[in-house]
Backbone of each chain as ProteinMPNN parsed JSONL, in Angstrom:
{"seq_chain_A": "XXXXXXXXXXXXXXXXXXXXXXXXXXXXXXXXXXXXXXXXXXXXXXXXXXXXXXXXXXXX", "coords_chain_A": {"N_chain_A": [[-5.352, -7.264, -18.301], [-5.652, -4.233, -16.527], [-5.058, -3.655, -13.451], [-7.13, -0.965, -11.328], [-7.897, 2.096, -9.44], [-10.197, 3.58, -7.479], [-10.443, 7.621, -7.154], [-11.739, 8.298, -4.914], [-12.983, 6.28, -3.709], [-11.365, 4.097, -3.381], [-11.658, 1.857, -3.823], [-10.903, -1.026, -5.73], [-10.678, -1.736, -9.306], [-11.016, -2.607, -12.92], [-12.058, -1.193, -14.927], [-12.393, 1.995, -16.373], [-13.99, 4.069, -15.037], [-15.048, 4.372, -11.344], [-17.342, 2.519, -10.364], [-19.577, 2.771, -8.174], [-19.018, 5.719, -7.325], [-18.769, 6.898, -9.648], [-16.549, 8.319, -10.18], [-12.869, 9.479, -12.437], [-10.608, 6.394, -12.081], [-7.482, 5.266, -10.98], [-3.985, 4.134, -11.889], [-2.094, 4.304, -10.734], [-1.451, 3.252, -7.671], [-1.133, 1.665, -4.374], [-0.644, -0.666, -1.74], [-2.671, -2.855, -0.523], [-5.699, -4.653, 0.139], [-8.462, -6.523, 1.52], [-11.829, -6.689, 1.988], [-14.179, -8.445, 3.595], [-15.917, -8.732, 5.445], [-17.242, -5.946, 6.419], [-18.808, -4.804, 8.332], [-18.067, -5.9, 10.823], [-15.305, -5.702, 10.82], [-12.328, -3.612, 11.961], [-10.615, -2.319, 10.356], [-11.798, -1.938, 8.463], [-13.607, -0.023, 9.708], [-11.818, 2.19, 10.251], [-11.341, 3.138, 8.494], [-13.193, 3.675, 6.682], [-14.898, 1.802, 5.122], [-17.605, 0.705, 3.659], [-18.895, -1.578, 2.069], [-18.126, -4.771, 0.889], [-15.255, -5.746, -0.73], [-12.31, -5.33, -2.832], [-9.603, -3.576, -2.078], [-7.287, -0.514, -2.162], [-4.561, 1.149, -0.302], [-3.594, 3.428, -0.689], [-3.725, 5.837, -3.323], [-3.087, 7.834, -5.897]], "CA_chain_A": [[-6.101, -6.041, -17.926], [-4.303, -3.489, -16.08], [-6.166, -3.229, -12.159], [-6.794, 0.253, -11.193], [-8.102, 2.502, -8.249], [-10.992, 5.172, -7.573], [-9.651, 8.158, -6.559], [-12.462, 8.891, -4.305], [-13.033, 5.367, -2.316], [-9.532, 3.434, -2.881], [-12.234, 0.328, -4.717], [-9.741, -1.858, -7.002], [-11.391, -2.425, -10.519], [-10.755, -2.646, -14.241], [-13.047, -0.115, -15.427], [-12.083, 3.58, -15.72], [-14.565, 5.029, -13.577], [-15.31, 3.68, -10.829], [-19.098, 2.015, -10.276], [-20.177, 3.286, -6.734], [-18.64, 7.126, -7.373], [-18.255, 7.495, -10.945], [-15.137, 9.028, -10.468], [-12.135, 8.251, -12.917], [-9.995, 5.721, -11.32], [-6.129, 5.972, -11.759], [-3.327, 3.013, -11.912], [-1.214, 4.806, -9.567], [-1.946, 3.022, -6.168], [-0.178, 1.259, -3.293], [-1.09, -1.516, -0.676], [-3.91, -3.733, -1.043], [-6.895, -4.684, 1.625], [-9.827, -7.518, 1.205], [-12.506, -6.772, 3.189], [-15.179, -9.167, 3.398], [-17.445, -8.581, 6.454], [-17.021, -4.792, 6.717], [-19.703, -4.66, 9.828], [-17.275, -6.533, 12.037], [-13.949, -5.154, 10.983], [-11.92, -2.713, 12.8], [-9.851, -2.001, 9.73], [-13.009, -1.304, 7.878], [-13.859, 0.925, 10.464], [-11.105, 2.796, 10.506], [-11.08, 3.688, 6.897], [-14.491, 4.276, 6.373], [-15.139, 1.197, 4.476], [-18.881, 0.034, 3.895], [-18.793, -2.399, 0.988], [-16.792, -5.93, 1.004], [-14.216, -5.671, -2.138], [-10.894, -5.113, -2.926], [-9.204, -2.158, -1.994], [-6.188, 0.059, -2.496], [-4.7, 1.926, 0.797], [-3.497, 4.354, -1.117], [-4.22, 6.121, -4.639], [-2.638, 8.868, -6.749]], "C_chain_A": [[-5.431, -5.387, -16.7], [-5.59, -2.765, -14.944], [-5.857, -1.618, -12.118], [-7.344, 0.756, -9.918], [-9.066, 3.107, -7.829], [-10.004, 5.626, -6.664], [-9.961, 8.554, -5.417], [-12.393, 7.454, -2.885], [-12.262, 4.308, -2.565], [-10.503, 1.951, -3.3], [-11.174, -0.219, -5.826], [-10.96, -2.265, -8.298], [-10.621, -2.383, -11.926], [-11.003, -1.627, -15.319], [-12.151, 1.375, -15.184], [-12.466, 4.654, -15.48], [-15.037, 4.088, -12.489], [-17.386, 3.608, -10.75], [-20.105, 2.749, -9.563], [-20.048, 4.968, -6.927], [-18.362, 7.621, -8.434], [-17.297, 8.664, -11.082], [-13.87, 8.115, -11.107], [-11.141, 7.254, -12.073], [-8.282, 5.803, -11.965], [-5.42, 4.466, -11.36], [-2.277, 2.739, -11.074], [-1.052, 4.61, -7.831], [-1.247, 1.843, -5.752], [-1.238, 0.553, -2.104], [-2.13, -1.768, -1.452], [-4.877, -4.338, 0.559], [-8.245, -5.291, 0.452], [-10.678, -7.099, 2.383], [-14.133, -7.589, 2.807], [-16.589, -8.918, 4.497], [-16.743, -6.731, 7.037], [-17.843, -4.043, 7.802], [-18.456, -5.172, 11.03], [-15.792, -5.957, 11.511], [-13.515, -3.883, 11.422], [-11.45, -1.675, 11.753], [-10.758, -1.356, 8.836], [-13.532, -0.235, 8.217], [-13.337, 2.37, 10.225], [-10.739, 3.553, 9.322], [-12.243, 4.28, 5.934], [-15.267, 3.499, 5.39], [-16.519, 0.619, 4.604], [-19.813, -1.236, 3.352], [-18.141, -3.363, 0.868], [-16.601, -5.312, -0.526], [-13.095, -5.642, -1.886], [-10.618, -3.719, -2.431], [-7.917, -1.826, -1.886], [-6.166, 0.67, -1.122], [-4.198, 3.133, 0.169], [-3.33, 4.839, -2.433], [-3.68, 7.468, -4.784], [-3.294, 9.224, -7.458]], "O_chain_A": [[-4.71, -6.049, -15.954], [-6.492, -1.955, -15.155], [-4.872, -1.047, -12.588], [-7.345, -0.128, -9.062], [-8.265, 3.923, -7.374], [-9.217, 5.062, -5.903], [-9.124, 9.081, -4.684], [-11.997, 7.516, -1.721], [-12.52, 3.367, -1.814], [-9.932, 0.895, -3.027], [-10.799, 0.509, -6.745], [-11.934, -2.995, -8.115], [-9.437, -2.053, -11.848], [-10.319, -1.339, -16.3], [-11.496, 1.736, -14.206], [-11.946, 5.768, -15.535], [-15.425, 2.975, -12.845], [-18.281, 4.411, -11.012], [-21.144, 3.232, -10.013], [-21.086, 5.569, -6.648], [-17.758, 8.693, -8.475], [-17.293, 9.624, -11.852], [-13.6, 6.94, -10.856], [-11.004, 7.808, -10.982], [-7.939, 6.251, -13.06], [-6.052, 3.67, -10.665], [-1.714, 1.7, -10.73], [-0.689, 5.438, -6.995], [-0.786, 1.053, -6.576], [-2.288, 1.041, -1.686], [-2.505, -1.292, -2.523], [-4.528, -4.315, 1.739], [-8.726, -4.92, -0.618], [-10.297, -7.154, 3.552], [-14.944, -7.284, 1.933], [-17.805, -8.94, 4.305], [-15.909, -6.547, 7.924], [-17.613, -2.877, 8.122], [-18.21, -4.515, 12.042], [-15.12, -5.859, 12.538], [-14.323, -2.965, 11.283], [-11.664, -0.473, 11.915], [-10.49, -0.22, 8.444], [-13.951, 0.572, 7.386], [-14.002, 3.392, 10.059], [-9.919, 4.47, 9.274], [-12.241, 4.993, 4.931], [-16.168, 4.062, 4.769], [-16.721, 0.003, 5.65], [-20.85, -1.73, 3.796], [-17.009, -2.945, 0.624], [-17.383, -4.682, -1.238], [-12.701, -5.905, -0.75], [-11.481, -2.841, -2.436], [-7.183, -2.741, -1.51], [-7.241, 0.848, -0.549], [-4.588, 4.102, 0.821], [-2.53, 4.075, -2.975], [-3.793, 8.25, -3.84], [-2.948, 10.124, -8.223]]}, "seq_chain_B": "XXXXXXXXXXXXXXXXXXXXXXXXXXXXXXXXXXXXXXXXXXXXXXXXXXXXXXXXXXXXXXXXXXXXXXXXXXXXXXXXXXXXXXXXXXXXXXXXXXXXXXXXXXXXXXXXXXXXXXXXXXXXXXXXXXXXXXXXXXXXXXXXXXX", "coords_chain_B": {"N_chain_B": [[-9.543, -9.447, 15.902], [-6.024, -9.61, 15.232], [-4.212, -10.941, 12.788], [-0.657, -12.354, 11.459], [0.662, -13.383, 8.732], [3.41, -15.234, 7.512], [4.864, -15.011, 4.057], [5.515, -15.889, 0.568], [7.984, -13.25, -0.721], [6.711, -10.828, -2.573], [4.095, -12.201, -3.669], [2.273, -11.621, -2.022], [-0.166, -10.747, -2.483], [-1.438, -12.405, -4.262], [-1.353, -14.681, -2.716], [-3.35, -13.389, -0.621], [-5.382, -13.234, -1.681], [-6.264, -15.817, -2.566], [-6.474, -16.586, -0.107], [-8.763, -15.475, 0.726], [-10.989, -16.272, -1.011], [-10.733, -18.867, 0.141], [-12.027, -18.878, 2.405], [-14.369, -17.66, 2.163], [-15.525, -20.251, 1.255], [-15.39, -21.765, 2.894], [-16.536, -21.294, 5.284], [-15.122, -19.451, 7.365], [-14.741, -17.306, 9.846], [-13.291, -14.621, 8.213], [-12.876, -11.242, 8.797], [-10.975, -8.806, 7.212], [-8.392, -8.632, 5.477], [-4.97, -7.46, 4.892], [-2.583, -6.094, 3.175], [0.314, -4.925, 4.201], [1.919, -2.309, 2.0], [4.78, -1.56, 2.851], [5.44, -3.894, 4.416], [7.279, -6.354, 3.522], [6.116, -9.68, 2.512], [4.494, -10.784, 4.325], [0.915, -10.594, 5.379], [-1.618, -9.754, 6.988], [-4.415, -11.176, 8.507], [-7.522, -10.491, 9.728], [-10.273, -11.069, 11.841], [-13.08, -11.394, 13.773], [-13.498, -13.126, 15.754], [-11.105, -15.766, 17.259], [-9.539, -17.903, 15.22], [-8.86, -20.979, 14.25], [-5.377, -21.253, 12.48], [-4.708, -23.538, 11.461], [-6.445, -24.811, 10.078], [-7.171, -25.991, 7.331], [-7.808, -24.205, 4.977], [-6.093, -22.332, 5.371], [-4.114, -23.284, 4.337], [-2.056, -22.81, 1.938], [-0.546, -22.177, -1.402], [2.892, -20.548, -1.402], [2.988, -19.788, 0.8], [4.506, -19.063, 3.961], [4.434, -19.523, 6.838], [2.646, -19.081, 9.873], [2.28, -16.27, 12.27], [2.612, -16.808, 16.077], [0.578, -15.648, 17.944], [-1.269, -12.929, 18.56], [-1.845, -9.16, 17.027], [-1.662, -5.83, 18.072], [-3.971, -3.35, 17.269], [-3.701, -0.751, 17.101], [-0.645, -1.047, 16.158], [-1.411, -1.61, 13.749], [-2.987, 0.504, 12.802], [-0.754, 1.945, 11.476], [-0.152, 1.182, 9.26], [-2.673, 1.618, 7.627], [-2.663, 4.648, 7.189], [-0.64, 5.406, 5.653], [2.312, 7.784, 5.27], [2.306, 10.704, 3.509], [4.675, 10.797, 0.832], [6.634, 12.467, 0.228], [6.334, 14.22, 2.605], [8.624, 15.02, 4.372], [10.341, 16.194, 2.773], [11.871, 18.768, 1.747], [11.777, 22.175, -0.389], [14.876, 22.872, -1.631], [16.355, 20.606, -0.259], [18.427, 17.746, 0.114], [18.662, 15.663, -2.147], [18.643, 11.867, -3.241], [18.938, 9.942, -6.396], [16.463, 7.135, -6.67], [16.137, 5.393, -8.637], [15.609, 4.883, -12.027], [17.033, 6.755, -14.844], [18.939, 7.847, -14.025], [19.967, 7.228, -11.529], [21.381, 6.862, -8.66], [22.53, 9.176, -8.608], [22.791, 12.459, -7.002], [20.902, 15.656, -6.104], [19.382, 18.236, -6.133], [16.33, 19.694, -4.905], [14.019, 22.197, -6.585], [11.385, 22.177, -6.897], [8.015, 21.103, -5.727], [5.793, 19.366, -6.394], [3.468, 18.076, -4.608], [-0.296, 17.804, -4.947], [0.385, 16.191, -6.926], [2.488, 14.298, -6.55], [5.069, 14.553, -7.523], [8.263, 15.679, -8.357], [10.337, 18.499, -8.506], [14.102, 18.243, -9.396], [17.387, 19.257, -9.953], [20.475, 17.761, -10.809], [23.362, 17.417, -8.963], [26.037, 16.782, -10.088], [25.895, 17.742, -12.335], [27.0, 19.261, -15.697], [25.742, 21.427, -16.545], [22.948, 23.111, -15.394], [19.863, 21.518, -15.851], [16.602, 21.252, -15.281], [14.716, 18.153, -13.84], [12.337, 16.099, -13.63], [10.515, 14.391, -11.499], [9.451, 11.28, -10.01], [7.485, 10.986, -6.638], [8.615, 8.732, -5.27], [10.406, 7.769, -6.419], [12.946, 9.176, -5.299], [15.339, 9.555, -2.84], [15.69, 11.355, 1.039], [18.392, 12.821, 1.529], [19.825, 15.074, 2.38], [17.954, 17.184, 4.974], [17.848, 20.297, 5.114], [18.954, 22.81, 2.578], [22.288, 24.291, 2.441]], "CA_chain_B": [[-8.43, -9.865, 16.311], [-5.623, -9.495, 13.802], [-2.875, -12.33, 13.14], [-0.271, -12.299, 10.708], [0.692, -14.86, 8.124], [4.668, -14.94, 6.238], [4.212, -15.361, 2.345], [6.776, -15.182, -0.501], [8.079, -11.766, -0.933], [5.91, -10.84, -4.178], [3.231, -13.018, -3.479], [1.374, -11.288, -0.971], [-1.599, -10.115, -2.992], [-1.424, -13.748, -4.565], [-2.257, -14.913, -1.1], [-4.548, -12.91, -0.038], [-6.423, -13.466, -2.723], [-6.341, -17.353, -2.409], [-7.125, -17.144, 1.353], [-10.362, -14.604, 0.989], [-11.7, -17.483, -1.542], [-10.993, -19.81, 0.88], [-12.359, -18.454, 3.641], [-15.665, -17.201, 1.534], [-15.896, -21.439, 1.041], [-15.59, -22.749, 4.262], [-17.497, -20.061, 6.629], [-14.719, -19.248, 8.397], [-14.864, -15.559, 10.146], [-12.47, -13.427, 8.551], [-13.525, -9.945, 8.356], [-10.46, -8.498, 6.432], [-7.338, -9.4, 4.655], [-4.712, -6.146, 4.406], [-1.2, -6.578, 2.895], [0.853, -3.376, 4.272], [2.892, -2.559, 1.211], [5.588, -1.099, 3.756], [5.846, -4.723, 5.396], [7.177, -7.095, 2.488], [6.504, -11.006, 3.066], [3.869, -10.744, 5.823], [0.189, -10.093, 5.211], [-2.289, -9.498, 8.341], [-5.939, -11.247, 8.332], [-8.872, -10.006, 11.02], [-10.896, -11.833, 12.581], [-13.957, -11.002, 15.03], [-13.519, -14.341, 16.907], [-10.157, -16.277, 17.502], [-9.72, -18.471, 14.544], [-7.67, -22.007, 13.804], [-4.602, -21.161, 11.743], [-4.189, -24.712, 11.161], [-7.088, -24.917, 8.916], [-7.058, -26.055, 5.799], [-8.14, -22.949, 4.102], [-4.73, -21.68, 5.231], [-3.186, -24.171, 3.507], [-2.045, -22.245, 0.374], [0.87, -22.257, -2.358], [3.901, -19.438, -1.776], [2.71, -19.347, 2.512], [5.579, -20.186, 4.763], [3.76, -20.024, 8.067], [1.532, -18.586, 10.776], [2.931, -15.919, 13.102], [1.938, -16.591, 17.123], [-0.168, -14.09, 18.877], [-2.348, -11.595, 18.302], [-0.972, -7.983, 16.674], [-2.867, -5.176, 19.068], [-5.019, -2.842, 16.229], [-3.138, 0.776, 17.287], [0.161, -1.356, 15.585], [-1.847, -2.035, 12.165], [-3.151, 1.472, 12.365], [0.748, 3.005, 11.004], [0.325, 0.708, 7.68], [-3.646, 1.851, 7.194], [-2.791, 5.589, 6.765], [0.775, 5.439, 4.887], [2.082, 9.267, 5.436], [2.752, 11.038, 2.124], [6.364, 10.746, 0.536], [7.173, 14.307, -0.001], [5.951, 14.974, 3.474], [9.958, 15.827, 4.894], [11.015, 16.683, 1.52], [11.356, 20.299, 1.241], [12.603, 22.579, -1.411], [16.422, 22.789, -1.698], [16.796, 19.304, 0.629], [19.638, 17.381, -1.084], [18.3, 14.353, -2.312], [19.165, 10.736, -3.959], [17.593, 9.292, -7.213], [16.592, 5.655, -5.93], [15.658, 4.344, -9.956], [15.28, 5.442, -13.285], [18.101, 6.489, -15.642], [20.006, 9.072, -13.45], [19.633, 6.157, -10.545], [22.331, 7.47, -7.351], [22.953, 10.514, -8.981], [22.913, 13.27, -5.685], [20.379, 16.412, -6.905], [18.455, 19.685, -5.425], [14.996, 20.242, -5.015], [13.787, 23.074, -6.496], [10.236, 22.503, -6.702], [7.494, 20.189, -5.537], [4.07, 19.125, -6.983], [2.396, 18.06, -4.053], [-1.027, 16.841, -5.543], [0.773, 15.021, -8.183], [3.646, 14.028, -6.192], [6.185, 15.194, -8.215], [9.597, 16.741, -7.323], [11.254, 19.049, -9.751], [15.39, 18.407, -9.103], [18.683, 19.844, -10.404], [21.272, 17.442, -10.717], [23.681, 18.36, -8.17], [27.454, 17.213, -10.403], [25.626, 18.007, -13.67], [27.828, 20.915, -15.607], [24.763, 22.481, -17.005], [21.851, 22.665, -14.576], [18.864, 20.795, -15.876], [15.188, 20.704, -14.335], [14.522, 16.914, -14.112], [10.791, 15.804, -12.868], [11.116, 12.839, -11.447], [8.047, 10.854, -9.137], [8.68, 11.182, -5.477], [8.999, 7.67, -4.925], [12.206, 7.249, -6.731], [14.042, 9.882, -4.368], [15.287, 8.954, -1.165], [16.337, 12.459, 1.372], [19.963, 12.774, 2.016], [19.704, 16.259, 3.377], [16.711, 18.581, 5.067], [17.879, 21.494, 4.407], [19.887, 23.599, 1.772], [23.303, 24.418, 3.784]], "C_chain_B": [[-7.451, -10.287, 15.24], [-4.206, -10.714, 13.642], [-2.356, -12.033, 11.561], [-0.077, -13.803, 10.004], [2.368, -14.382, 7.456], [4.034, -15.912, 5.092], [5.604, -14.966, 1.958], [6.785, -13.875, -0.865], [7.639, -11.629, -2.617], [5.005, -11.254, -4.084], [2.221, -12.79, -2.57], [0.077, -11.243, -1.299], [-1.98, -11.584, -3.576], [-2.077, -14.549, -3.431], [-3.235, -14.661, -0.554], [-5.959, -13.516, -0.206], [-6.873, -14.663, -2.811], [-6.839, -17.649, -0.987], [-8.622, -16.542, 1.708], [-11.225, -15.98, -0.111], [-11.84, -18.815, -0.641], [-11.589, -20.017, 1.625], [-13.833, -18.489, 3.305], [-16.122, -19.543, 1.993], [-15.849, -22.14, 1.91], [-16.323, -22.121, 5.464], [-16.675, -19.963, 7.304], [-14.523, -17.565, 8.541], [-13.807, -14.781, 9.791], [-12.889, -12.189, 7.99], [-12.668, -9.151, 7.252], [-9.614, -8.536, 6.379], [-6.35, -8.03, 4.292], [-3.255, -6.768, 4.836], [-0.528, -5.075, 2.624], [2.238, -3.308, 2.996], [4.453, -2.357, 1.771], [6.148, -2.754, 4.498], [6.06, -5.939, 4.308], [7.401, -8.483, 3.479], [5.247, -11.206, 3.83], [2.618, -10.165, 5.159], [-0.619, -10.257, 6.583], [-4.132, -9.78, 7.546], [-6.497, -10.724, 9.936], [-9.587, -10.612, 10.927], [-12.221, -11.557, 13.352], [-13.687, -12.122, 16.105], [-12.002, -15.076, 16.315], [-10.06, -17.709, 16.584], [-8.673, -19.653, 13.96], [-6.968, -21.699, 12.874], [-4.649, -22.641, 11.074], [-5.6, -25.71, 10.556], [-6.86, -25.476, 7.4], [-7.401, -25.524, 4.968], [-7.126, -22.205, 4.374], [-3.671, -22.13, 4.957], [-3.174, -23.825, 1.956], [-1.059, -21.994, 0.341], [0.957, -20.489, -1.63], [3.176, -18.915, -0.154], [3.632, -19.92, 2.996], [5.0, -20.551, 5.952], [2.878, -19.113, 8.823], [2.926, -17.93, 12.174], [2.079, -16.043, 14.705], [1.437, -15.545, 17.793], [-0.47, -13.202, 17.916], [-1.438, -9.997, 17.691], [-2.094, -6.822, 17.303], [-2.855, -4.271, 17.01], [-4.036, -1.65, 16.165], [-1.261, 0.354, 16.215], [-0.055, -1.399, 13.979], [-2.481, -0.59, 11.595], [-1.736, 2.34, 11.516], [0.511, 1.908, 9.507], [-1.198, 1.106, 7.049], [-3.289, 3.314, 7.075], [-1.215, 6.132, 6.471], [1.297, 7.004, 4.805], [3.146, 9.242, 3.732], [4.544, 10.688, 2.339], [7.207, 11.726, 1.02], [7.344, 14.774, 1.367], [7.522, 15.454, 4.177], [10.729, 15.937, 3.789], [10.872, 18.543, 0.946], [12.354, 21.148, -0.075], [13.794, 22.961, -0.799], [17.047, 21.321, -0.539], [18.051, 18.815, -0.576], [18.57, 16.213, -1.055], [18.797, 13.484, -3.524], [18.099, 10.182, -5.027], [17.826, 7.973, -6.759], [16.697, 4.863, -7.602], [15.427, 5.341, -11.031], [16.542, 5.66, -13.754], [19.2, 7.429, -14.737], [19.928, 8.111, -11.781], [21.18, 6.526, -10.034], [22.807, 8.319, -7.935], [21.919, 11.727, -7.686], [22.059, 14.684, -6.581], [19.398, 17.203, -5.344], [17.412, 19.822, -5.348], [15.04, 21.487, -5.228], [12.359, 23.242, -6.971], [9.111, 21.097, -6.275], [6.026, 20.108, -5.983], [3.548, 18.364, -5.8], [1.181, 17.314, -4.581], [-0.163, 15.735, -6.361], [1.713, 14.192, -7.786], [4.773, 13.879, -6.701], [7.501, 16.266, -8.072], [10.291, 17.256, -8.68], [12.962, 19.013, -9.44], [16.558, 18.655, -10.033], [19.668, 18.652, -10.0], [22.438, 18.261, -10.166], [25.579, 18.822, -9.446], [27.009, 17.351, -11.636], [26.602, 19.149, -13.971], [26.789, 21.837, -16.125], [23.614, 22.178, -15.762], [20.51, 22.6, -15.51], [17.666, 20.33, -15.519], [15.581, 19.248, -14.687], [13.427, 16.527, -13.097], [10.739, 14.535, -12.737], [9.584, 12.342, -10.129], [8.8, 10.834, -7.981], [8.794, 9.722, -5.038], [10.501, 7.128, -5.172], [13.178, 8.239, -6.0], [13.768, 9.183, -2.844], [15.987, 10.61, -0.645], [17.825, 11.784, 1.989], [20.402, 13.83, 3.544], [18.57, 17.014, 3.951], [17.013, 19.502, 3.882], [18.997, 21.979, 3.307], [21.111, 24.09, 3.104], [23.325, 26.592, 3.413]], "O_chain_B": [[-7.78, -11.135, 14.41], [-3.452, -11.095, 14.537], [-3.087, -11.651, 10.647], [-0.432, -14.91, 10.409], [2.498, -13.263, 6.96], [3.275, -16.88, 5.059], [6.458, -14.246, 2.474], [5.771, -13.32, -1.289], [8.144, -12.2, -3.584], [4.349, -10.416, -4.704], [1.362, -13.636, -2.32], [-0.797, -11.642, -0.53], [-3.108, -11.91, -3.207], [-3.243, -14.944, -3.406], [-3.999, -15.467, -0.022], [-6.926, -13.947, 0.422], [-8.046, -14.723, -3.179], [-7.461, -18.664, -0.675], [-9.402, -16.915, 2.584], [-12.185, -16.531, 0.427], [-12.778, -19.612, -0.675], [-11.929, -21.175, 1.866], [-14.576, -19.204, 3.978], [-16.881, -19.92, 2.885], [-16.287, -23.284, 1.79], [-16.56, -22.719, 6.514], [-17.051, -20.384, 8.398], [-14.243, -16.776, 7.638], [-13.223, -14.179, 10.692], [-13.231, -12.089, 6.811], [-13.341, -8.738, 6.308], [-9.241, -8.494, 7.552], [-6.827, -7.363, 3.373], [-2.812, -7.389, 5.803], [-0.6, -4.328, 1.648], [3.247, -4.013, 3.027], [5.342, -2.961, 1.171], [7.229, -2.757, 5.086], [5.041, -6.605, 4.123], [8.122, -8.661, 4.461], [5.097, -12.428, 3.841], [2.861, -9.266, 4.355], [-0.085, -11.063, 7.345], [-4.782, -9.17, 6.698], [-5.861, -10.656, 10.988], [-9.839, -10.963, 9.774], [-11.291, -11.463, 14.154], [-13.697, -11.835, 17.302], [-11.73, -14.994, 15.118], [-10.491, -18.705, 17.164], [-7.728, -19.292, 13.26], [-7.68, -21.723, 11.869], [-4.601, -22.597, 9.845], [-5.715, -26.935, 10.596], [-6.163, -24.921, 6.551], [-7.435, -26.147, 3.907], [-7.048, -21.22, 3.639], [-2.54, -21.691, 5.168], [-3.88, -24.269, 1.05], [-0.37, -21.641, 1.298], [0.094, -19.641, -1.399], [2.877, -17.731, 0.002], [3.858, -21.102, 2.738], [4.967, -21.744, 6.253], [2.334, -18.265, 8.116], [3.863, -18.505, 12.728], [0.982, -15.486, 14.75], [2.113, -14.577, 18.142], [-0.02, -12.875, 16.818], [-0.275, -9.894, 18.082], [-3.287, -6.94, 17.022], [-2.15, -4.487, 16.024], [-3.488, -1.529, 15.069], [-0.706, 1.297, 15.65], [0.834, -1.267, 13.137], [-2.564, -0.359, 10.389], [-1.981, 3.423, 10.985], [1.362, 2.139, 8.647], [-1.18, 0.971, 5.826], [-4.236, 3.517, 6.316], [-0.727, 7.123, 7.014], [0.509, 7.638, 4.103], [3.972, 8.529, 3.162], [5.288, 10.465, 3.293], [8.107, 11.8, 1.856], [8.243, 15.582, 1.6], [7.41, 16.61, 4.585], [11.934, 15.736, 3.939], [10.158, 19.186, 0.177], [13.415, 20.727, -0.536], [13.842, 23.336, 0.373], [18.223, 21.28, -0.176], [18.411, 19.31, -1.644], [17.817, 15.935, -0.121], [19.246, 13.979, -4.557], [16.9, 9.989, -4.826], [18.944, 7.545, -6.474], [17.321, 3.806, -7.701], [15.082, 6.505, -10.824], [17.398, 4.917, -13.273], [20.368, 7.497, -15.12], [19.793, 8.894, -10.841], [22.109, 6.503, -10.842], [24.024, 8.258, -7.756], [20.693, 11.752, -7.579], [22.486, 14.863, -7.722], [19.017, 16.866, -4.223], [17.272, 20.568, -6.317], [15.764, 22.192, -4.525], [12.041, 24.338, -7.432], [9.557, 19.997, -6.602], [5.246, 21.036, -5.768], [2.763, 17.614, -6.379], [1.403, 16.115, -4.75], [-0.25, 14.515, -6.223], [1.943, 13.248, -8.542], [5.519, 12.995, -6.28], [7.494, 17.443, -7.714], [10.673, 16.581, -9.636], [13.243, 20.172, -9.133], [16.475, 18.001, -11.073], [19.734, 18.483, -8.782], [22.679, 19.404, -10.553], [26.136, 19.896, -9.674], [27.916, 17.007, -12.393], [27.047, 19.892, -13.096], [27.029, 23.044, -16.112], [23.497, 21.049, -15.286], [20.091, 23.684, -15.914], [17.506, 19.115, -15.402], [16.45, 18.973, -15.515], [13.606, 16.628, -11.884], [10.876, 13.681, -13.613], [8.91, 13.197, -9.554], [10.023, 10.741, -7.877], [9.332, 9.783, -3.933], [11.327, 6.464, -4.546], [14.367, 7.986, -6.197], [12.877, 8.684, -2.156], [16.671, 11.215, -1.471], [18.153, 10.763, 2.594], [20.838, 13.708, 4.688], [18.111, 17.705, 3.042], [16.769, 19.595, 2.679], [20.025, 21.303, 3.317], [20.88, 24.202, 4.309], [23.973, 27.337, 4.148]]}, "name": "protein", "num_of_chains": 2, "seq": "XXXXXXXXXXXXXXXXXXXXXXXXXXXXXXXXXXXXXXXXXXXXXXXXXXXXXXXXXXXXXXXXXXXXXXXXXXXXXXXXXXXXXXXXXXXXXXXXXXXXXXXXXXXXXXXXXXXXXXXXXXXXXXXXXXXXXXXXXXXXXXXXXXXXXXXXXXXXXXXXXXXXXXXXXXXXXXXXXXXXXXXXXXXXXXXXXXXXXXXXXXXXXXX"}
């Protein structure tokens, strides 16, 4: 199964829309980011992340 | 507090992925796990509190080791907002194909897609000139500008 991206909040899934934004998601994406406690991270912060998951840093 | 780790080049996301399970299973604090695609080999976990490398939840296949000290945050900010490709790629720049079938063949910009990131180029020693739409990842710039 071939991971993919939203285009909207950079979530990694399988599906091709994403869950949270039902926007389609594309296959076209770069870097990768776990965020698990997204209250205490900086990096979370900084990206606007509010949700632990996977994530893409950047999406086409 | 952010600390790096070296990993097999390829293997980063492999890692990650094996140390956020690990982590989930032993309670240890790491807030988040981000593998700059820009920095091959090397992935960067976070922390809130100052955390034993020498764990056994960082004991995982295709890891070579634990880098010392801390990485300040304003350093990890240049791999969280990756600046576009295109962005010093302007029309008529000279530029290099990096991959695909015309791979170091020397060529022209003469148009750019932007959203799509797409570069329209002219082979430069072609004898017919040729659009050729090519992704901007596979060009590398040679030149700015047109002379």
């Amino acid at each position: 199964m071939v991971t993919k991206a939203c285009t909207r909040c950079h979530r990694l899934m399988e599906e091709e829309r994403c869950a949270v934004c039902n926007v389609t998601s594309s296959k076209n994406w770069s870097g990768f980011l776990i965020v698990m406690d997204p209250e205490n991270s900086q990096i979370a912060e900084e990206l606007n992340i509010s949700l632990p998951g996977e994530y893409a840093l950047r999406v086409r | 507090m952010i600390y790096a780790i070296r990993t097999l080049v390829g293997q980063e996301k492999n890692v990650a992925r094996i140390i956020a399970r690990n982590v989930k299973t032993s309670g240890i604090e790491v807030s988040s796990i981000l593998v700059p695609e820009s920095l091959k080999g090397y992935i960067l976990i976070e922390s809130s509190s100052k955390i034993d490398m020498q764990n056994p939840a960082f004991k995982v296949p295709h890891m070579k080791g634990i880098i010392d000290g801390e990485i300040p945050f304003d350093e990890v900010k240049t791999f969280l907002n990756p600046e576009p490709i295109l962005a010093s790629v302007k029309k008529g720049s000279i530029v290099e194909l990096i991959s695909g079938p015309f791979k170091g063949e020397k060529a022209k910009v003469i148009r750019i897609d932007e959203s799509k990131e797409n570069v329209v180029l002219e082979l430069i020693e072609a004898a017919v000139p040729i659009p050729v739409t090519v992704n901007g990842d596979q060009i590398r710039l040679i030149q700015k500008e047109a002379d």
